[in-house]
C-alpha positions as a Markdown table, in Angstrom:
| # | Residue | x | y | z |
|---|---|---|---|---|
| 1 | Unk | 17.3 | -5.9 | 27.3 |
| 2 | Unk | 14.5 | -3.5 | 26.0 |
| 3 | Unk | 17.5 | -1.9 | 23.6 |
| 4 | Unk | 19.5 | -4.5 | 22.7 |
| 5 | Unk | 15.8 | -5.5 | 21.3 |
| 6 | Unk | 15.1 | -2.1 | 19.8 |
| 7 | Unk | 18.8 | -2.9 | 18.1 |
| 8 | Unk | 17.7 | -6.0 | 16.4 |
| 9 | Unk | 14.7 | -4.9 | 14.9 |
| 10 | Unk | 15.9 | -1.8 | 14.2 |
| 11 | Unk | 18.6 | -3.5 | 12.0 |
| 12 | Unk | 16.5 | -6.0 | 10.0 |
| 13 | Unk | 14.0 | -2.8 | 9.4 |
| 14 | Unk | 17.1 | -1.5 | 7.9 |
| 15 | Unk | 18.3 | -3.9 | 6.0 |
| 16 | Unk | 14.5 | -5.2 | 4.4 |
| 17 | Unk | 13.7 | -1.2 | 3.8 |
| 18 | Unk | 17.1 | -1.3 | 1.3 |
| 19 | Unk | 16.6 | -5.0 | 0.3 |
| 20 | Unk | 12.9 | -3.7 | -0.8 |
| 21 | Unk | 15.0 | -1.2 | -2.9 |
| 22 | Unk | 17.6 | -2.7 | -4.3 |
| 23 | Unk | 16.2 | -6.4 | -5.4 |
| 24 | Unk | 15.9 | -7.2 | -8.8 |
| 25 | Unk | 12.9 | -9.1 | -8.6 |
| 26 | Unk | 9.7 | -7.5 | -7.4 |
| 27 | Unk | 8.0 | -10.4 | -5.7 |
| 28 | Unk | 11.3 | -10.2 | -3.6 |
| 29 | Unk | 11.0 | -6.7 | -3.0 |
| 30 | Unk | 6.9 | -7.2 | -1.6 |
| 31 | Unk | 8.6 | -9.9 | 0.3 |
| 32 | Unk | 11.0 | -7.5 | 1.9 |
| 33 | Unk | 8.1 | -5.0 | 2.7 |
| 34 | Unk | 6.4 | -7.6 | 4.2 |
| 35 | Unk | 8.9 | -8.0 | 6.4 |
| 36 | Unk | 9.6 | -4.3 | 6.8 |
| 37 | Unk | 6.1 | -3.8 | 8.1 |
| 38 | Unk | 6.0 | -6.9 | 10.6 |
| 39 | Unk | 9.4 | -5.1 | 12.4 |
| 40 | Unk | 7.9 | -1.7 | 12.5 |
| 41 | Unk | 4.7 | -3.3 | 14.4 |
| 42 | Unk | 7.6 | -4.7 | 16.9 |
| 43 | Unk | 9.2 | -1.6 | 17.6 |
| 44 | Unk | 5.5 | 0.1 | 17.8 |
| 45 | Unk | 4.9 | -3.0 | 20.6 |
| 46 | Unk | 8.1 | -1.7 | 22.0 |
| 47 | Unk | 6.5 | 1.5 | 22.4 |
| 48 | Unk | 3.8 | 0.7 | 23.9 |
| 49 | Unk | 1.5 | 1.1 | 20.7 |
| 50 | Unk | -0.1 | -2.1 | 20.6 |
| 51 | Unk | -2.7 | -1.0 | 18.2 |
| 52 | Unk | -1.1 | 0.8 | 15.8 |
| 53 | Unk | 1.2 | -2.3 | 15.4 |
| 54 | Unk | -1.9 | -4.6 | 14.7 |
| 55 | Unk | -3.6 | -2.5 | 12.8 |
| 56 | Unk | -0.4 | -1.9 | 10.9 |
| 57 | Unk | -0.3 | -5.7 | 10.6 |
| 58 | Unk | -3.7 | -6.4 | 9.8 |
| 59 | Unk | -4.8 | -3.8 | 7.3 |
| 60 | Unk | -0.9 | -3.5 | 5.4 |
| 61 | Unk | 0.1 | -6.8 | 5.6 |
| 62 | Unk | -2.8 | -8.5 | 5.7 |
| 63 | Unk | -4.4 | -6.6 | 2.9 |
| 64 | Unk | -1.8 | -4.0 | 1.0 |
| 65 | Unk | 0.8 | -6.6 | 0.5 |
| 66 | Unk | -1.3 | -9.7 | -0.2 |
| 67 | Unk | -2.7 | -7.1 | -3.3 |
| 68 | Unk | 0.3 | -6.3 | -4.4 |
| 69 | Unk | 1.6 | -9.9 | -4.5 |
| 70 | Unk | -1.3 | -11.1 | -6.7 |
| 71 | Unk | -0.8 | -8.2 | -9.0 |
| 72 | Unk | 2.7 | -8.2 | -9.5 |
| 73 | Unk | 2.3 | -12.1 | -9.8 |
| 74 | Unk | -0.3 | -12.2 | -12.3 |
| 75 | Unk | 0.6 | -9.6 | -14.3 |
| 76 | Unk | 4.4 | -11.4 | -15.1 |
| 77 | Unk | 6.1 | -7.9 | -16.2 |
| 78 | Unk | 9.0 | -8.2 | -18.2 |
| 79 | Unk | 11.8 | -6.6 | -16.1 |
| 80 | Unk | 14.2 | -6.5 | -19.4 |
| 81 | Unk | 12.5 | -3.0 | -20.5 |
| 82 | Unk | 12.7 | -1.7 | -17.1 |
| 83 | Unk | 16.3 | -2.1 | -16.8 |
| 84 | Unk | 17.1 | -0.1 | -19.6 |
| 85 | Unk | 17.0 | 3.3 | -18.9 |
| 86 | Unk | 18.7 | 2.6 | -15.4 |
| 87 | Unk | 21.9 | 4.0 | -16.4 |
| 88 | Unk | 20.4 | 7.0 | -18.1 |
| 89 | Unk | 18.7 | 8.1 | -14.6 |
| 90 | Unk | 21.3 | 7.1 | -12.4 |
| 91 | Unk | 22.4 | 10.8 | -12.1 |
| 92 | Unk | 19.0 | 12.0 | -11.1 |
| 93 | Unk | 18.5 | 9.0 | -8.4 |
| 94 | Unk | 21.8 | 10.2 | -7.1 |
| 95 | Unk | 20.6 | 13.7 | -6.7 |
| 96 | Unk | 17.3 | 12.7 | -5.1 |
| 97 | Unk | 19.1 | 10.4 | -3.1 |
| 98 | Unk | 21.6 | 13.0 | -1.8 |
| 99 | Unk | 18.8 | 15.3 | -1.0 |
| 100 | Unk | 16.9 | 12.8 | 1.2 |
| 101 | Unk | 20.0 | 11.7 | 2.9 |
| 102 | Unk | 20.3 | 15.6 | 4.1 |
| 103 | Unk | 17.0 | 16.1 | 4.6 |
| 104 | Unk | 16.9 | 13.5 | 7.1 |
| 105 | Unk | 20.5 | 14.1 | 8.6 |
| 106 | Unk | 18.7 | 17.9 | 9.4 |
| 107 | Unk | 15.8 | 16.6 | 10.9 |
| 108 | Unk | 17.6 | 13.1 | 13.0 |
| 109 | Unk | 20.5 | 14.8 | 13.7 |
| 110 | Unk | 21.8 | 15.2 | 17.4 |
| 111 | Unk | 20.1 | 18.4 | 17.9 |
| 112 | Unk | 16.2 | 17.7 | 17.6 |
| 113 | Unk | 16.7 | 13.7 | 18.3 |
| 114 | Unk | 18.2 | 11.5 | 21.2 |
| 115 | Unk | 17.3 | 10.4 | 24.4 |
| 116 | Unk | 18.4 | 14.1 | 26.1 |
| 117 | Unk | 16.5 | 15.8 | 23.3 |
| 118 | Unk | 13.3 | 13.3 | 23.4 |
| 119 | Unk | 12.8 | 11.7 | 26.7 |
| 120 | Unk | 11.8 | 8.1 | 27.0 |
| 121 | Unk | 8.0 | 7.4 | 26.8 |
| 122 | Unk | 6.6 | 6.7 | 30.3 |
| 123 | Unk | 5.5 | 3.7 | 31.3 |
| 124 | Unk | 1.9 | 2.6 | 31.7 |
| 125 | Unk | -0.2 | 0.9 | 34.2 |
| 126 | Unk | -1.6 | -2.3 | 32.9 |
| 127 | Unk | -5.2 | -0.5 | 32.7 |
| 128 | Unk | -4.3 | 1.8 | 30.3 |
| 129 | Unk | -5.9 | 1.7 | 26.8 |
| 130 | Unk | -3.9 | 3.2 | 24.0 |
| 131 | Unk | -6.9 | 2.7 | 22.0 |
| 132 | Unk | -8.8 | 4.5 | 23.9 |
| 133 | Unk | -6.0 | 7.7 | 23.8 |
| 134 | Unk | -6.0 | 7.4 | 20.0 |
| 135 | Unk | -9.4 | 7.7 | 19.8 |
| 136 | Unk | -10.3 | 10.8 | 22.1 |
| 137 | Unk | -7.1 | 12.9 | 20.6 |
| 138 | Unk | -8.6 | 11.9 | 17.0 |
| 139 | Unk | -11.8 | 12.6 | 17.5 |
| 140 | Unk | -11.0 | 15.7 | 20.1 |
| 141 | Unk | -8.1 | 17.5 | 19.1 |
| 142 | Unk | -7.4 | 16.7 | 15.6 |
| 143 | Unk | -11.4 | 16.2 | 14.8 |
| 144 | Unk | -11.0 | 18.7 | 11.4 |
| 145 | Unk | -8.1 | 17.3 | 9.4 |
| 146 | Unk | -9.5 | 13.8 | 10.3 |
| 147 | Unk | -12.9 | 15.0 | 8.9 |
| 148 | Unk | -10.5 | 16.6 | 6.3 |
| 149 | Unk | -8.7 | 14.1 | 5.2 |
| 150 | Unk | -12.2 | 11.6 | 4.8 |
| 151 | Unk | -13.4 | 14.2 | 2.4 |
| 152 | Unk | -9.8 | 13.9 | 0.7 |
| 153 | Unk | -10.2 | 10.3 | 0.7 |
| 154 | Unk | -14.1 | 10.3 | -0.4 |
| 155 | Unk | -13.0 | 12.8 | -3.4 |
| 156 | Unk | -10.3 | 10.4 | -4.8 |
| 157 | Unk | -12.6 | 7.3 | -5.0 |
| 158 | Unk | -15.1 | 9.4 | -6.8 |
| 159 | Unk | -12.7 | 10.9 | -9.1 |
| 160 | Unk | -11.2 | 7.1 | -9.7 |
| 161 | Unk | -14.9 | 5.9 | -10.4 |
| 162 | Unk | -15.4 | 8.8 | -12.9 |
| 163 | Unk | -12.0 | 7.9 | -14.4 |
| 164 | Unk | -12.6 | 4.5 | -14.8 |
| 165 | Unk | -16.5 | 4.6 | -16.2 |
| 166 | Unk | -15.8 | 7.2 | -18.8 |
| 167 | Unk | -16.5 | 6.4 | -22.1 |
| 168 | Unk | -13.5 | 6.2 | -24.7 |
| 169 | Unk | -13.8 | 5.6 | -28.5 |
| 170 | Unk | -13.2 | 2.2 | -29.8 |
| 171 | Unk | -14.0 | 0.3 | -26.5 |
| 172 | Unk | -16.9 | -2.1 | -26.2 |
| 173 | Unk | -18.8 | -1.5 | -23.1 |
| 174 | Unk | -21.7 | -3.7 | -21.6 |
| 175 | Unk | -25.3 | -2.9 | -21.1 |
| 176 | Unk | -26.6 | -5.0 | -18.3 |
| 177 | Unk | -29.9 | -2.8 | -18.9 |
| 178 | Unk | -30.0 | -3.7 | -22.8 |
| 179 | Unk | -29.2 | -7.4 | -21.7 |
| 180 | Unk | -31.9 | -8.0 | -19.5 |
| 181 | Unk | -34.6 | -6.8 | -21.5 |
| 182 | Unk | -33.7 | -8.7 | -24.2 |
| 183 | Unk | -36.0 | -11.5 | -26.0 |
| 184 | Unk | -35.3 | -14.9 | -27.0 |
| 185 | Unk | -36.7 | -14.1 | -30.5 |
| 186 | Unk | -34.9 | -11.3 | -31.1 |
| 187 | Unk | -31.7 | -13.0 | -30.4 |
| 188 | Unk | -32.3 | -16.7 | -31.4 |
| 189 | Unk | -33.9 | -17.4 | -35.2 |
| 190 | Unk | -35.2 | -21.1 | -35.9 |
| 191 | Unk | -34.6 | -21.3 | -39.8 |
| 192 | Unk | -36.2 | -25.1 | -40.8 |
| 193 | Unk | -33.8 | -26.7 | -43.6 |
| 194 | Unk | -35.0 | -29.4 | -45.7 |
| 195 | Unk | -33.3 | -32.8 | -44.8 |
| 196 | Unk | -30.6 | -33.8 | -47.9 |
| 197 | Unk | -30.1 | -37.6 | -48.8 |
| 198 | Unk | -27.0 | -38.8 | -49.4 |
| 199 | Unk | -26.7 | -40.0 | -52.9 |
């Protein structure tokens, strides 16, 4: 029952991951990531990886997704000038294509995957915390790229503040320290008109 599960979910993974791909319209294509992330958390649950799949859940789909929906909604991109210049790269999306195709029929072929190759996980006792397993080989085993990659991260939000406070020429930017010091009389100036009759 377990596989003929794994089967189904394995199928509509397949099929969303090519729909996300392939449709024309990119609020579809979210759509279809949406659901290509909700049937990766199943087969993670089917793996006994019950927090991965939340957190997979929560912090993509409940976060990612939602962003990219808003943005691609508001933003109402004309697909017409995208279209264009599919023809002209077909070649090249061929090629790259081809290469990931072989890449992946080296590395998920029968000699480094299958059950004989890669035994079946072993089952738990209802005590155990995969949580708690995550968390002592993160912080244990693989405590220096994890510190690594924070610095990694840490690095690229710096570099996307710098980027994005930089001055540029012709751009108007706001002084909230000019603004608040500001007086009423050097902004506002009373100028008293005689009244004029109508004649």
């Amino acid at each position: 029952m377990e596989q003929f599960i794994f089967y189904i979910f394995a199928a509509i993974l397949l099929f969303a991951a090519i729909r996300v791909i392939t449709a024309r319209n990119p609020v579809h294509c979210a759509l279809y990531l949406v659901l290509a992330f909700f049937t990766s958390a199943a087969i993670w649950l089917l793996l006994e990886a019950e927090f991965l799949a939340i957190v997979l859940v929560l912090v993509y789909v409940g976060a990612v997704m939602v962003l990219f929906l808003f943005v691609v909604m508001m933003l109402d991109i004309n697909l017409a000038p995208l279209r264009e210049g599919f023809a002209r790269y077909l070649p090249v999306g061929i090629l790259v294509a081809f290469l990931i195709a072989s890449q992946l029929a080296l590395v998920v072929g029968a000699k480094h995957f299958g059950i004989d190759v890669v035994p079946a996980p072993q089952r738990h006792a209802a005590g155990y915390s995969n949580t708690e397993e995550l968390g002592s080989v993160l912080y244990t085993v693989y405590v220096y790229p994890f510190e690594l990659a924070a610095v990694i991260l840490l690095v690229a939000i710096i570099a996307a503040i710098a980027l994005t406070m930089r001055r540029r020429k012709g751009i108007k930017y706001q002084r909230p320290s000019s603004q608040v010091s500001v007086r009423a009389e050097d902004r506002v100036r009373i100028v008293k008109m005689p009244a004029e009759k109508k004649r």
